[in-house]
PDB file of N, CA, C and O in Angstrom, chain B, residues numbered from 101:
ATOM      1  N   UNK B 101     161.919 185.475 -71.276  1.00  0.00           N
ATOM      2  CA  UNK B 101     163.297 185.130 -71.535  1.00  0.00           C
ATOM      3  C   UNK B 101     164.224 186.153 -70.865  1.00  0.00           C
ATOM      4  O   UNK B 101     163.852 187.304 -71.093  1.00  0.00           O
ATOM      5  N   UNK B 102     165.021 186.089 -70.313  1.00  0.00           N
ATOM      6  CA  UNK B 102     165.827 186.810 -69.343  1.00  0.00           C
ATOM      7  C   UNK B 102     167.687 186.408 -70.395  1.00  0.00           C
ATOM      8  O   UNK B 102     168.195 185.352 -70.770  1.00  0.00           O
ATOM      9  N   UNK B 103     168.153 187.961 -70.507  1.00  0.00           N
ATOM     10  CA  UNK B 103     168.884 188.247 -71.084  1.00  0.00           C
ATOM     11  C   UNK B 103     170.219 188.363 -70.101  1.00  0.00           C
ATOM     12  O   UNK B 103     170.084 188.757 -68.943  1.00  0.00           O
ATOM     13  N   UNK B 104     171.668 187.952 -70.702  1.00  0.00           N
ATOM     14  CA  UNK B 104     172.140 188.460 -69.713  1.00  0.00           C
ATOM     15  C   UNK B 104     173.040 189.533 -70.058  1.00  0.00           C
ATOM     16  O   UNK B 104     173.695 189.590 -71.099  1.00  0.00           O
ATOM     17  N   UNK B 105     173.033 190.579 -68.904  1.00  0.00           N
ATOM     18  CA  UNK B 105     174.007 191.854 -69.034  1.00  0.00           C
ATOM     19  C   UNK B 105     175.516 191.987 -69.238  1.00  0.00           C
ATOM     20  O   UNK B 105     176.425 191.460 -68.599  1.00  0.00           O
ATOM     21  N   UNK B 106     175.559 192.732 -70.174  1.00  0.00           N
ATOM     22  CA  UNK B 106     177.258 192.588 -70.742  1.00  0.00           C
ATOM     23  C   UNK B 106     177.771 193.391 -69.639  1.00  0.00           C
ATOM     24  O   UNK B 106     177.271 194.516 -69.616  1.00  0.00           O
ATOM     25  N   UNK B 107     178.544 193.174 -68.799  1.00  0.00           N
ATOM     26  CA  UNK B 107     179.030 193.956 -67.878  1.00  0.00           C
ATOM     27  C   UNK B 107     180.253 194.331 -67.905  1.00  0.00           C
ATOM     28  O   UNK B 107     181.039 193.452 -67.553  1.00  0.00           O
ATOM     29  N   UNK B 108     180.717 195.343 -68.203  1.00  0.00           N
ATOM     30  CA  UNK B 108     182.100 196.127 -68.404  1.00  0.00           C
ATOM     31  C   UNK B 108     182.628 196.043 -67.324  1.00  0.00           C
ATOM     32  O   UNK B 108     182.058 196.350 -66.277  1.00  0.00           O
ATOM     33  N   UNK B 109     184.259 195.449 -67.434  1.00  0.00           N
ATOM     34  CA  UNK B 109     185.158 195.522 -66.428  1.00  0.00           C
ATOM     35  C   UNK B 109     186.066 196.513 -66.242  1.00  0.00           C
ATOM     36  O   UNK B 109     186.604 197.025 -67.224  1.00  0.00           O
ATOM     37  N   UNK B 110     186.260 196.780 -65.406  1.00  0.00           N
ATOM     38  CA  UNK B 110     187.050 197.745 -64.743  1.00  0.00           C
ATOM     39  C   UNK B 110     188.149 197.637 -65.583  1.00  0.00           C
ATOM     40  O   UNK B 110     187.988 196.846 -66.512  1.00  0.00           O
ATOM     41  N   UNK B 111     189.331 198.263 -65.519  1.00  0.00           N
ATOM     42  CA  UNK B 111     190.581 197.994 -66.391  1.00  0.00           C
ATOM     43  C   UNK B 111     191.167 198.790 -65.360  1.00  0.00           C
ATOM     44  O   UNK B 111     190.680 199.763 -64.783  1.00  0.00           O
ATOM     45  N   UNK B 112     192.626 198.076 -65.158  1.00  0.00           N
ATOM     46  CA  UNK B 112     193.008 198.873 -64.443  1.00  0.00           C
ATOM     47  C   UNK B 112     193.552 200.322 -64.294  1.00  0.00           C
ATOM     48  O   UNK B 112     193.912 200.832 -65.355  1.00  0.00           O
ATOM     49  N   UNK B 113     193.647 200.900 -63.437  1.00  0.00           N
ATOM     50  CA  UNK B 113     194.098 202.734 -63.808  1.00  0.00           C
ATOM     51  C   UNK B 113     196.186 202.553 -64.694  1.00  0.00           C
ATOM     52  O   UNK B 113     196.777 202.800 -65.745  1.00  0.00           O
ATOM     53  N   UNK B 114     196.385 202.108 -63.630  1.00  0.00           N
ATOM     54  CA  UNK B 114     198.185 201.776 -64.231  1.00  0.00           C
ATOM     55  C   UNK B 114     198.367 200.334 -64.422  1.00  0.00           C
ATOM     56  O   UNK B 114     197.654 199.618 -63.718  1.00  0.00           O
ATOM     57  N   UNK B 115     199.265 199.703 -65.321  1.00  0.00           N
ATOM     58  CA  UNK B 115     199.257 198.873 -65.545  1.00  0.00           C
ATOM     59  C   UNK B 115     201.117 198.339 -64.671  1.00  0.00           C
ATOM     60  O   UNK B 115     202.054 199.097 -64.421  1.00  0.00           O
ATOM     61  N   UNK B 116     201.040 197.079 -64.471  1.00  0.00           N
ATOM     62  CA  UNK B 116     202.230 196.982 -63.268  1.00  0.00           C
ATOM     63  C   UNK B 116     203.475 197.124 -64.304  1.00  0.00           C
ATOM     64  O   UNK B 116     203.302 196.555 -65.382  1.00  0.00           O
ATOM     65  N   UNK B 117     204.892 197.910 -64.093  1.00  0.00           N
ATOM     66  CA  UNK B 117     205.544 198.101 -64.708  1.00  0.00           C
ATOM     67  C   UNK B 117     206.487 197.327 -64.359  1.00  0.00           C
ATOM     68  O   UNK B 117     206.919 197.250 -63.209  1.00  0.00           O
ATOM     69  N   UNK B 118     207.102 196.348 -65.829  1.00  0.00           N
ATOM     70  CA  UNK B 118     208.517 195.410 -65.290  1.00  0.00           C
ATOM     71  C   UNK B 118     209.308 195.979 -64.470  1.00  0.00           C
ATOM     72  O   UNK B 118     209.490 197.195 -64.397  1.00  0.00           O
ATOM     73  N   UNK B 119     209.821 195.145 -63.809  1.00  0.00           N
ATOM     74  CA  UNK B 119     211.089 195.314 -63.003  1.00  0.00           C
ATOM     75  C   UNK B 119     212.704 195.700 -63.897  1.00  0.00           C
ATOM     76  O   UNK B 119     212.984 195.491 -65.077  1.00  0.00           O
ATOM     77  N   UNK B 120     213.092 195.987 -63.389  1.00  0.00           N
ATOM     78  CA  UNK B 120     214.769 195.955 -64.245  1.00  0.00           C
ATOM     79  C   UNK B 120     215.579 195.275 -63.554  1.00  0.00           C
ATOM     80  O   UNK B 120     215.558 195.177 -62.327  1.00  0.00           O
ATOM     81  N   UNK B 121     216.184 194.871 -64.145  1.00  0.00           N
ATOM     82  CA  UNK B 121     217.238 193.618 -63.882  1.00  0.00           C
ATOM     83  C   UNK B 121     218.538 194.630 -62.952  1.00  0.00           C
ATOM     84  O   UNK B 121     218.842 195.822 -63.005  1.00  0.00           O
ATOM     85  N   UNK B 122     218.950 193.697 -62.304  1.00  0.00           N
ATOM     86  CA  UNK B 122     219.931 194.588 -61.176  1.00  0.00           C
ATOM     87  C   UNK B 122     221.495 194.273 -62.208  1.00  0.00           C
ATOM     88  O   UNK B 122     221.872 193.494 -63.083  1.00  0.00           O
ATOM     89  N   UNK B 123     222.004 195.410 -61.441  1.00  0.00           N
ATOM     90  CA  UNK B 123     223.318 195.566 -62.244  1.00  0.00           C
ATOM     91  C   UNK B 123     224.448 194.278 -62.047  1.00  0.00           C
ATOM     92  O   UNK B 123     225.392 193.922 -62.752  1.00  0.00           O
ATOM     93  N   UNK B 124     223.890 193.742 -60.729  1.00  0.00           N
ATOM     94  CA  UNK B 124     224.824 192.031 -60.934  1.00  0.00           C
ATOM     95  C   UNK B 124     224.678 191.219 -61.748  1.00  0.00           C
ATOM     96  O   UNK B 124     225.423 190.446 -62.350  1.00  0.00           O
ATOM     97  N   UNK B 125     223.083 191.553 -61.736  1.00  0.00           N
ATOM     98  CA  UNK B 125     222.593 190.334 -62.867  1.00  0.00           C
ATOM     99  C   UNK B 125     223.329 190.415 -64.080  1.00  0.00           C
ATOM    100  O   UNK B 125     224.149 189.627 -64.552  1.00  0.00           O
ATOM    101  N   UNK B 126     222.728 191.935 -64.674  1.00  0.00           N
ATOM    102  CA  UNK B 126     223.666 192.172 -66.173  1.00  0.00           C
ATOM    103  C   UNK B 126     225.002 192.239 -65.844  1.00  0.00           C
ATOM    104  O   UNK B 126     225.445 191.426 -66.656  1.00  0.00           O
ATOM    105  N   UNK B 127     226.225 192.747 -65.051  1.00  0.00           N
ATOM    106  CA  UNK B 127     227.425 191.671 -65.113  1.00  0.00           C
ATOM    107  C   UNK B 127     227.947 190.557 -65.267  1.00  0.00           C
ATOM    108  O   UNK B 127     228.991 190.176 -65.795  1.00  0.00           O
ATOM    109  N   UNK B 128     226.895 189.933 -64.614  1.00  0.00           N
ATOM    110  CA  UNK B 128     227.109 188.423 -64.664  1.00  0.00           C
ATOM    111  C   UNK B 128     226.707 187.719 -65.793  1.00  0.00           C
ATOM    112  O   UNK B 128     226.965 186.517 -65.856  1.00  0.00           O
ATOM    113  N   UNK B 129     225.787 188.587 -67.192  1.00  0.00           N
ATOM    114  CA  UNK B 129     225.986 188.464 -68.379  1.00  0.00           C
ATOM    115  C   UNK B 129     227.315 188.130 -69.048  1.00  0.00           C
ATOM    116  O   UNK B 129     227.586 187.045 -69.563  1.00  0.00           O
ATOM    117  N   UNK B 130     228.167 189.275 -68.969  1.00  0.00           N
ATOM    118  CA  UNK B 130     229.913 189.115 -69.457  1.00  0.00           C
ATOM    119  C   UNK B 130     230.440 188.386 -69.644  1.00  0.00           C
ATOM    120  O   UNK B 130     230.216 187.818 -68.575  1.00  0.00           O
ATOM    121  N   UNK B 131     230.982 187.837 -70.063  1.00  0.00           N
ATOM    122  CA  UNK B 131     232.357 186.837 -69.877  1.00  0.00           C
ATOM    123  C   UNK B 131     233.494 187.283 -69.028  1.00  0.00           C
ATOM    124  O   UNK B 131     233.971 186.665 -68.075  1.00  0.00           O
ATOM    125  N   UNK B 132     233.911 188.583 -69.558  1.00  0.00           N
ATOM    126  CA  UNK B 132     234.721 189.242 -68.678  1.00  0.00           C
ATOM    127  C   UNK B 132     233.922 190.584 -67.969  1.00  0.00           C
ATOM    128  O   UNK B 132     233.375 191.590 -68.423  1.00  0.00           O
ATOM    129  N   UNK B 133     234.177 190.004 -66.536  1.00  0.00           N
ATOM    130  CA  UNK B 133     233.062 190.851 -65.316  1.00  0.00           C
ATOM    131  C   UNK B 133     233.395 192.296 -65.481  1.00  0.00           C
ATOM    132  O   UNK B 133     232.543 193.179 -65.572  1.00  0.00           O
ATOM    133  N   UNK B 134     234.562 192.465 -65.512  1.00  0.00           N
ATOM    134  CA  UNK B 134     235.156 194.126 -65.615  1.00  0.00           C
ATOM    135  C   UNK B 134     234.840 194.765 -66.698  1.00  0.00           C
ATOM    136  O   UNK B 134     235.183 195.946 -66.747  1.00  0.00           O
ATOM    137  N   UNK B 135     234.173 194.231 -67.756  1.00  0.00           N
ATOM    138  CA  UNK B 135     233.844 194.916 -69.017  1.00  0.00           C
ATOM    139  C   UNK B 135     232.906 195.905 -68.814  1.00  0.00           C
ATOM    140  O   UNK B 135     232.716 196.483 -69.884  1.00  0.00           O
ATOM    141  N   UNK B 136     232.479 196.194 -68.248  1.00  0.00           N
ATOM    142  CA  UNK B 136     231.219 196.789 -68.369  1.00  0.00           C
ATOM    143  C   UNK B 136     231.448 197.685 -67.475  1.00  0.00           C
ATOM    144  O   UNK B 136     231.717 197.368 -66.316  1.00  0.00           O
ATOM    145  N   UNK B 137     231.365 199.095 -67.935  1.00  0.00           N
ATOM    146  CA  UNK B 137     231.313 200.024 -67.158  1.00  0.00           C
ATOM    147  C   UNK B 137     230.021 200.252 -66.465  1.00  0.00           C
ATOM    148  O   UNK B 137     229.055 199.539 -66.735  1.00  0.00           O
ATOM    149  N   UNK B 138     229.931 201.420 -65.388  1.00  0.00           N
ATOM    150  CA  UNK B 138     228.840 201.916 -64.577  1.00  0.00           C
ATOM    151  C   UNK B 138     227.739 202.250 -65.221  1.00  0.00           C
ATOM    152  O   UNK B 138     226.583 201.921 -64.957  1.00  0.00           O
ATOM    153  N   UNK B 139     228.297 203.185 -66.422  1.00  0.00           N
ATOM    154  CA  UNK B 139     227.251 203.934 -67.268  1.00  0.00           C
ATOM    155  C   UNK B 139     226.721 203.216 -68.274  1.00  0.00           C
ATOM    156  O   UNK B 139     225.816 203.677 -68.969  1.00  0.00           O
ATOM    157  N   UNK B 140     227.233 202.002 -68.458  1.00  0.00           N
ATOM    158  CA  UNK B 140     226.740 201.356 -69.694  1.00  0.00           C
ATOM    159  C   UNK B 140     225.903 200.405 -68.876  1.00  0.00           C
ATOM    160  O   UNK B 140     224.916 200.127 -69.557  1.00  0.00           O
ATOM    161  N   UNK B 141     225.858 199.676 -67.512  1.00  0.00           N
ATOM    162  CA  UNK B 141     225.409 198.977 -66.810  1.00  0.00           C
ATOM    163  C   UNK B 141     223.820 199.630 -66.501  1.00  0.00           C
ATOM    164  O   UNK B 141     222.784 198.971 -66.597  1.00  0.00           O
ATOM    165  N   UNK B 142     223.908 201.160 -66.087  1.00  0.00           N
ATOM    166  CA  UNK B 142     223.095 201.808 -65.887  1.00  0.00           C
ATOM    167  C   UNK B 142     221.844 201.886 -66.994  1.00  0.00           C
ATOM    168  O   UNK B 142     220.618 201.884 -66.882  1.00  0.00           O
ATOM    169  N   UNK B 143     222.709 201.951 -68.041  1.00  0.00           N
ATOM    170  CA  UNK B 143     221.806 202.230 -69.297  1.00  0.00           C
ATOM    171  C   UNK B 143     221.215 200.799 -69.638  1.00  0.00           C
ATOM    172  O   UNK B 143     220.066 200.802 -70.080  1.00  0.00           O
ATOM    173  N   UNK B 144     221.881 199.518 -69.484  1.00  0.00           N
ATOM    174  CA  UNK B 144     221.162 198.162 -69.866  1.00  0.00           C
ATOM    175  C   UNK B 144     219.866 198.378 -68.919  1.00  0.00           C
ATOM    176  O   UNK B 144     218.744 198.230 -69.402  1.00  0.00           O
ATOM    177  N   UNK B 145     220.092 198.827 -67.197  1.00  0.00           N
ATOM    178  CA  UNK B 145     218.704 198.219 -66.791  1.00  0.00           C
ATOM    179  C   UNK B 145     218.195 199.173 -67.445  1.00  0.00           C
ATOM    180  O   UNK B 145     217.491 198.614 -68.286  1.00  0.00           O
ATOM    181  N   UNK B 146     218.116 200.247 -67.579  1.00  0.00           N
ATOM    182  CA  UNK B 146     216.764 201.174 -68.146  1.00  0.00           C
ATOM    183  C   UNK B 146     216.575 200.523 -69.596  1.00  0.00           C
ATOM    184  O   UNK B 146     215.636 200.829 -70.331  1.00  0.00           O
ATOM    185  N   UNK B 147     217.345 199.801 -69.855  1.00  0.00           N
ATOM    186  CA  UNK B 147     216.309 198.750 -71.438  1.00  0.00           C
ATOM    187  C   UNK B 147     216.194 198.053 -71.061  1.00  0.00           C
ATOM    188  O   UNK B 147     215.125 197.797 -71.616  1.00  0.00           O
ATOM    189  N   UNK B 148     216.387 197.034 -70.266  1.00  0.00           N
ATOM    190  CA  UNK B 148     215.657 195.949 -69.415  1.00  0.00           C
ATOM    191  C   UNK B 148     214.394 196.201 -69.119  1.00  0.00           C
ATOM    192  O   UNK B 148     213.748 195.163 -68.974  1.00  0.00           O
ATOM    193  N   UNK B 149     213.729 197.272 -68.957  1.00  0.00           N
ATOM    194  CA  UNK B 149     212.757 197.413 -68.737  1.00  0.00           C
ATOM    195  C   UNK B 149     211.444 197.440 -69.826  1.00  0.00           C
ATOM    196  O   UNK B 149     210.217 197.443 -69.732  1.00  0.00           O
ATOM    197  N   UNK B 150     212.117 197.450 -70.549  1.00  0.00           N
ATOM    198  CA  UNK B 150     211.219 197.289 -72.140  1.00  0.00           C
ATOM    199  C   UNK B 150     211.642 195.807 -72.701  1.00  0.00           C
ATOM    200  O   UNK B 150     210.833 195.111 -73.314  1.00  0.00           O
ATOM    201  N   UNK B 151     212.752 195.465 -72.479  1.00  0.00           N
ATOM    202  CA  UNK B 151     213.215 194.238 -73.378  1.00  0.00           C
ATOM    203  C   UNK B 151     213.141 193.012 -72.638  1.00  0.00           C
ATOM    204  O   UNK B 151     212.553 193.169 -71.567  1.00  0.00           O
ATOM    205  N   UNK B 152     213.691 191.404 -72.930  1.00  0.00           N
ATOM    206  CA  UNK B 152     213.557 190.422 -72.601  1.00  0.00           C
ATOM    207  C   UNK B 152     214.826 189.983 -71.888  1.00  0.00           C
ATOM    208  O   UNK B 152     215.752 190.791 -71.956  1.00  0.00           O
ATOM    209  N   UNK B 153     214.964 189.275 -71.468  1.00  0.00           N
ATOM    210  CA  UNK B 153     216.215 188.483 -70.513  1.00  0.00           C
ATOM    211  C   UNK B 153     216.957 188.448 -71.671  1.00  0.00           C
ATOM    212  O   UNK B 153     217.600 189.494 -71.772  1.00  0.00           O
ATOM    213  N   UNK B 154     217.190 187.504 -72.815  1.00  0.00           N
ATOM    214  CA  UNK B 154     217.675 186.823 -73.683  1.00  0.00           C
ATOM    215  C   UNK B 154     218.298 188.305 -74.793  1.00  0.00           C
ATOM    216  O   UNK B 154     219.317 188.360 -75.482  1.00  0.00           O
ATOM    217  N   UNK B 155     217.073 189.477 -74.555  1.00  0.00           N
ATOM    218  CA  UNK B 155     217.924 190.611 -75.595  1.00  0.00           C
ATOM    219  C   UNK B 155     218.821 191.075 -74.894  1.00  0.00           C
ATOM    220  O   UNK B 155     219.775 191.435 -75.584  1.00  0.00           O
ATOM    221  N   UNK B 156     218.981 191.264 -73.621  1.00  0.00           N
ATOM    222  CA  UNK B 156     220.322 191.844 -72.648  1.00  0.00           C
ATOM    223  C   UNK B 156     221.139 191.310 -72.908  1.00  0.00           C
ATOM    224  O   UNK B 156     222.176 191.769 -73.388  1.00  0.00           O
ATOM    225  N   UNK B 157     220.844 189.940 -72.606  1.00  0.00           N
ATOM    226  CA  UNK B 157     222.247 188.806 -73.075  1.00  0.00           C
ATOM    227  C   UNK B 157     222.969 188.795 -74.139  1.00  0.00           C
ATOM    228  O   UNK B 157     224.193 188.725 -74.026  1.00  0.00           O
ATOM    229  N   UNK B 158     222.376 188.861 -75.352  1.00  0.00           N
ATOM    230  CA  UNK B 158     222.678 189.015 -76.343  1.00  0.00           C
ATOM    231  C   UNK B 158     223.044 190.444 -76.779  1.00  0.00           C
ATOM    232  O   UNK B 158     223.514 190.689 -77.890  1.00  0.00           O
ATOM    233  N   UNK B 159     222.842 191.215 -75.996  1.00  0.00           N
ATOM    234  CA  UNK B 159     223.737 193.047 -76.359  1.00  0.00           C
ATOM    235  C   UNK B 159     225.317 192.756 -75.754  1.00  0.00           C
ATOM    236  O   UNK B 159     226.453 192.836 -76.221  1.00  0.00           O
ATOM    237  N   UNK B 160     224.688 192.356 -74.380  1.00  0.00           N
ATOM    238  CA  UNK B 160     226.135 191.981 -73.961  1.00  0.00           C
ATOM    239  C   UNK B 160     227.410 191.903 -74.340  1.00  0.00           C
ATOM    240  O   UNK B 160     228.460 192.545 -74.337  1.00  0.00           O
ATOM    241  N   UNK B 161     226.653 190.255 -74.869  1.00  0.00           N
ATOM    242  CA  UNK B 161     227.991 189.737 -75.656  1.00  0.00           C
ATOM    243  C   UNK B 161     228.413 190.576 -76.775  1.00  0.00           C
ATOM    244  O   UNK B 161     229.584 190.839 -77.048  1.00  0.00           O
ATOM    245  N   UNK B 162     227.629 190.881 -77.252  1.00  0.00           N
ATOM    246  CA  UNK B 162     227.988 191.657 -78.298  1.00  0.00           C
ATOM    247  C   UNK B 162     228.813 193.322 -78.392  1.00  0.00           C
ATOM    248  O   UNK B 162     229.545 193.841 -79.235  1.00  0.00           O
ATOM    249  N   UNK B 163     228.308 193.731 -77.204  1.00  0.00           N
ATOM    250  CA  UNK B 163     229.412 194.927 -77.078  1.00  0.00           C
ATOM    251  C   UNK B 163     230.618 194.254 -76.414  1.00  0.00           C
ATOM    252  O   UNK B 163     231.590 194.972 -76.178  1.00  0.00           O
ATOM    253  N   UNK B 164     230.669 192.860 -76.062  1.00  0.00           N
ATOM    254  CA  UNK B 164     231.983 192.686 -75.141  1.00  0.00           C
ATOM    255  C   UNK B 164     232.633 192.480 -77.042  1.00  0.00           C
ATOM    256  O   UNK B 164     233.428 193.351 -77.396  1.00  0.00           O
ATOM    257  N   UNK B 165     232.425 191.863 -77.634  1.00  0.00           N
ATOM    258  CA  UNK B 165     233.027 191.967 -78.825  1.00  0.00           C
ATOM    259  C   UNK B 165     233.313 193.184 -80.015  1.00  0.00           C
ATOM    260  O   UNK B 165     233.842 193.161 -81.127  1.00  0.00           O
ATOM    261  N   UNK B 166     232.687 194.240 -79.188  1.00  0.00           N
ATOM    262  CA  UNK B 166     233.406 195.405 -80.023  1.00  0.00           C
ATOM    263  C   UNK B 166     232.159 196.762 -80.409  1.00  0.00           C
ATOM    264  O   UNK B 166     232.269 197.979 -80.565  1.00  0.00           O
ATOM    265  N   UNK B 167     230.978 195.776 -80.453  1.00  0.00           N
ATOM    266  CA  UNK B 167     229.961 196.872 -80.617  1.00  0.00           C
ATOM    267  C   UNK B 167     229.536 197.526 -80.160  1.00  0.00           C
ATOM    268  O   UNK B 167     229.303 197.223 -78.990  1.00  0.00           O
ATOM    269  N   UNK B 168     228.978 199.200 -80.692  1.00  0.00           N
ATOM    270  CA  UNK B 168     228.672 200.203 -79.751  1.00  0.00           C
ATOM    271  C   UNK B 168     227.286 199.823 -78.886  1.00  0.00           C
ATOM    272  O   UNK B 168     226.587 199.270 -79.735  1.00  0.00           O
ATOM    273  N   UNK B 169     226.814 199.833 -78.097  1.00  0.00           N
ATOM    274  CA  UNK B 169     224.806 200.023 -78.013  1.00  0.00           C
ATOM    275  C   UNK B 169     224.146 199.970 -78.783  1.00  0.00           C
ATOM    276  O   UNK B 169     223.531 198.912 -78.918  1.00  0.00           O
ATOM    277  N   UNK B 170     223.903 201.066 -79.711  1.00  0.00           N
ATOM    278  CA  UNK B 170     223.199 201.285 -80.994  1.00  0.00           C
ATOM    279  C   UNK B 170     223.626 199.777 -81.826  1.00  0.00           C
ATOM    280  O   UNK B 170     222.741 198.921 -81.819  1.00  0.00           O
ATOM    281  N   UNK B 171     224.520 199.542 -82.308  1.00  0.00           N
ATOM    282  CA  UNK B 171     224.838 198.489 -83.293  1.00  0.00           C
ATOM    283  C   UNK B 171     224.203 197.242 -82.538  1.00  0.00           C
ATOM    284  O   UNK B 171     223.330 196.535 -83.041  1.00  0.00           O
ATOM    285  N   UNK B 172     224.834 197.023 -81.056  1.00  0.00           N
ATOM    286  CA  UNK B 172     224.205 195.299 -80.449  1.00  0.00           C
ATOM    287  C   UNK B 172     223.009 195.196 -80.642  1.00  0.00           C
ATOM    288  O   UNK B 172     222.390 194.263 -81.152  1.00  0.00           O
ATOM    289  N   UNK B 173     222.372 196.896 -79.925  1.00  0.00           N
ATOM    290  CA  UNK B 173     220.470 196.580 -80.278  1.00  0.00           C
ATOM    291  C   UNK B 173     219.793 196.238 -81.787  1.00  0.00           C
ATOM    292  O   UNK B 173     218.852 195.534 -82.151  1.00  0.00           O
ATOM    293  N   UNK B 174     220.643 196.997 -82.382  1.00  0.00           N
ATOM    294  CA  UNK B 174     220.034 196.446 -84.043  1.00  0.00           C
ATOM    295  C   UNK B 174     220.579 195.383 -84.063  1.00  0.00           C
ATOM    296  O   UNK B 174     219.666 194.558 -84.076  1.00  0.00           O
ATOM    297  N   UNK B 175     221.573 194.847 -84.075  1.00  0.00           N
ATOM    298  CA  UNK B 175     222.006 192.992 -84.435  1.00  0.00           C
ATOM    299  C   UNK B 175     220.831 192.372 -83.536  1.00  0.00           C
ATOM    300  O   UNK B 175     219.790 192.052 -84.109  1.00  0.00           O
ATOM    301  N   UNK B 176     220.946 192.203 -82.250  1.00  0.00           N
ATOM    302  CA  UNK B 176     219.732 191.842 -81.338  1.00  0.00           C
ATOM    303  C   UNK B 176     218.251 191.868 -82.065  1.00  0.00           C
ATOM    304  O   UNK B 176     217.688 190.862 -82.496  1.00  0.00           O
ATOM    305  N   UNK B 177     217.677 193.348 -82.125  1.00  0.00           N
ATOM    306  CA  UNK B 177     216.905 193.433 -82.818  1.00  0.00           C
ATOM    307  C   UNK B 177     216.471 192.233 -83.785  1.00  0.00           C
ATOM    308  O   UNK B 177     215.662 191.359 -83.475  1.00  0.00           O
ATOM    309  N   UNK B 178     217.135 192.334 -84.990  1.00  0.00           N
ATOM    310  CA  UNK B 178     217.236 191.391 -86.356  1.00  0.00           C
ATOM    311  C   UNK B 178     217.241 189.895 -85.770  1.00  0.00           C
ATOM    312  O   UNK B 178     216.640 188.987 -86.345  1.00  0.00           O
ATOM    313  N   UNK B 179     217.946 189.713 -84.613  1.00  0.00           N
ATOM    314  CA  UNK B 179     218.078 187.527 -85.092  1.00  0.00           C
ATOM    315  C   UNK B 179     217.206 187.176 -83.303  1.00  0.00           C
ATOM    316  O   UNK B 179     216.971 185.984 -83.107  1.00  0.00           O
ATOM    317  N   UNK B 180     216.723 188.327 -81.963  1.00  0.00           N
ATOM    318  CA  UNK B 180     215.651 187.847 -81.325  1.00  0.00           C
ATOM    319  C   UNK B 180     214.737 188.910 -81.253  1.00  0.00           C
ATOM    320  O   UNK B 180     213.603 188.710 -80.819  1.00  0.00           O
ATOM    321  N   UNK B 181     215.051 189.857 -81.575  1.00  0.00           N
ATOM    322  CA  UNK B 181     213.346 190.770 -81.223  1.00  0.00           C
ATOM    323  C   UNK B 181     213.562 191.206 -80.260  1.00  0.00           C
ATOM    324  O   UNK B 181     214.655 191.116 -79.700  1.00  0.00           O
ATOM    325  N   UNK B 182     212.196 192.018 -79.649  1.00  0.00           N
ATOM    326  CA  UNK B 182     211.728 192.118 -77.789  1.00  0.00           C
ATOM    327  C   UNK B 182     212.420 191.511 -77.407  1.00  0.00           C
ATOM    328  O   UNK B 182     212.458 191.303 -76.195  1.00  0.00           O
TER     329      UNK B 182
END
């Protein structure tokens, strides 16, 4: 009877790291294009890179309505997640 060998796969060394969304893209989130400063633009892609299309969107809007970062990501957080 001939058995067969469990053969361990390789895994890879790095795993491929998302892309971040370009700073037009997240403008073109806004309603109003001028809202969004450099530094706050800067700081969405570096969470773009952990988060989903739909949580950017939804910080967005939400600081265009008054909230700091910290506050959109927890509202975000709570009603989509990742």
């Amino acid at each position: 009877m001939a058995y067969n060998k469990l053969v361990k796969r390789e895994m890879p060394i790095k795993l491929a790291r998302k892309a971040m969304l370009s700073g037009i893209v997240i403008r073109g989130y806004a309603k109003n294009k001028n809202f969004l400063s450099d530094a706050m633009v800067k700081k969405l892609r570096e969470h773009s890179k952990i988060h989903t299309i739909r949580h950017i969107r939804s910080m967005v809007g939400k600081m265009e309505k008054g909230m700091t970062f910290s506050q959109a990501h927890q509202a975000t957080m709570k009603k989509y997640g990742k």
